[in-house]
C-alpha positions as CSV (number, residue, x, y, z in Angstrom):
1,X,-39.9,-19.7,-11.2
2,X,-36.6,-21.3,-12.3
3,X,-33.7,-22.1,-9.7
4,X,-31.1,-19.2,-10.7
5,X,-27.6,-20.4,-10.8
6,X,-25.0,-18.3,-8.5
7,X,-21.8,-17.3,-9.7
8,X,-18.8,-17.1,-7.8
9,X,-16.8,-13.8,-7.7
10,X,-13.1,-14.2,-6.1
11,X,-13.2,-11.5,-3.8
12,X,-9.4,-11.8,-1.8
13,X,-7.8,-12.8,-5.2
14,X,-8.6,-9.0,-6.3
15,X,-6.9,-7.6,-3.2
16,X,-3.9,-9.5,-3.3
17,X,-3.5,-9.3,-7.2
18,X,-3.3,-5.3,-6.6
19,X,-1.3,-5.9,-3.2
20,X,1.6,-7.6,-5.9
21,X,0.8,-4.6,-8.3
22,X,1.7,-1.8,-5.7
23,X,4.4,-4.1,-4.2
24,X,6.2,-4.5,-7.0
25,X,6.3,-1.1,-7.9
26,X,7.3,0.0,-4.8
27,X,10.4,-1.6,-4.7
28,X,11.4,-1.0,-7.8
29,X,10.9,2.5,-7.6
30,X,12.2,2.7,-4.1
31,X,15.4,0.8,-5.2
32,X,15.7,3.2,-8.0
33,X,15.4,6.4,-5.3
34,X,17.9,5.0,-3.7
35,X,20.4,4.3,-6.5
36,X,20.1,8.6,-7.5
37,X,20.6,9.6,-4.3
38,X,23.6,7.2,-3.4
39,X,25.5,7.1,-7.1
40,X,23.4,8.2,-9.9
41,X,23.4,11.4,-11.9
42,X,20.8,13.4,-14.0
43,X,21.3,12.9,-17.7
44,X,21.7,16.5,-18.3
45,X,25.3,16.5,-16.7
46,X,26.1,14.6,-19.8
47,X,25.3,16.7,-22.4
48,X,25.6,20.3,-20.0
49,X,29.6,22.0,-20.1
50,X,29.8,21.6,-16.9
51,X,27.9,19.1,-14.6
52,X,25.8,20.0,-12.3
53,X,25.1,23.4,-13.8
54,X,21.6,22.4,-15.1
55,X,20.2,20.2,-12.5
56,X,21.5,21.3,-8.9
57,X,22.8,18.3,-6.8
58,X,20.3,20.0,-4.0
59,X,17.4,19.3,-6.6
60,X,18.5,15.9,-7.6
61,X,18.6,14.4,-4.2
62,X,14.8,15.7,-3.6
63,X,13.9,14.4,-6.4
64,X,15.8,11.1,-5.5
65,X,14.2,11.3,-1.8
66,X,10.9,11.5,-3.2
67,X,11.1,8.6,-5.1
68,X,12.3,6.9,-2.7
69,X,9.4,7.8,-0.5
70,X,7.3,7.1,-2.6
71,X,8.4,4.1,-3.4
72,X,8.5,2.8,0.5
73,X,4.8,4.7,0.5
74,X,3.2,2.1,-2.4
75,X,5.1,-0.9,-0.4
76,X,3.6,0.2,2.5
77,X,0.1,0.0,0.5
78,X,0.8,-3.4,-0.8
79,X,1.4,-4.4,3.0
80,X,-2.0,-3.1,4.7
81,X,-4.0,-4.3,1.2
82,X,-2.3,-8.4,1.6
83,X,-3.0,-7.5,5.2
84,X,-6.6,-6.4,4.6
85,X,-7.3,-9.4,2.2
86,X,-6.7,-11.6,5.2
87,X,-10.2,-10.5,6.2
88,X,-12.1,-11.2,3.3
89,X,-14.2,-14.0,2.3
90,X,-12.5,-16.2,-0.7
91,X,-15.3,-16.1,-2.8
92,X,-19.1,-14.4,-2.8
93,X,-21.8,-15.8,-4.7
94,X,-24.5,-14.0,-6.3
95,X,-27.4,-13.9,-8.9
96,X,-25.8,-13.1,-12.3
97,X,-26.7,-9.8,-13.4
98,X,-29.6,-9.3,-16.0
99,X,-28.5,-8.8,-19.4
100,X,-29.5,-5.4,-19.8
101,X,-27.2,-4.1,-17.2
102,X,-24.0,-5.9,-18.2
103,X,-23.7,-3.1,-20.8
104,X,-23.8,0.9,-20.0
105,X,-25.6,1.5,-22.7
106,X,-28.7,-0.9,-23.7
């Protein structure tokens, strides 16, 4: 029986790459809550006679507090996940996988 050759698989790299992702995102999207709730208005007061008669300022700044929330929510993810990836190995090895099961369908 031949010696098999283990591969490495980057195991923290993974969390902290999606850590970034939800990071990123979350302050963008947080920063953008916050710019509609303190200065920014719905398109539709362009284009309406009279503003704020389509969208109601009540309704904009939920919709502006959710994103906000949201937005602090996912950077609050990326936080525990870079946290999280403190506690995982670098790397693993393993066997590679047989050929047959690389695919779904053989």
């Amino acid at each position: 029986m031949a010696a098999e050759t283990l591969r490495k698989v980057k195991v923290r790299g993974l969390a902290r790459l999606a850590s970034l992702i939800f990071g990123g995102w979350g302050i963008l999207v947080g920063l953008k809550g916050l710019y509609d709730v303190l200065w920014g208005e719905p398109e539709a007061n362009i284009y309406a006679p009279q503003p704020w008669g389509f969208v109601s300022k009540e309704a904009w700044l939920r919709y502006g507090g959710f994103e906000t929330v949201y937005g602090l929510a996912c950077a609050a993810l990326a936080l525990c996940l870079w946290r999280y990836s403190r506690l995982l190995p670098e790397t693993v090895e393993r066997p590679p996988r047989p050929p047959s099961t690389i695919f779904l369908n053989d």
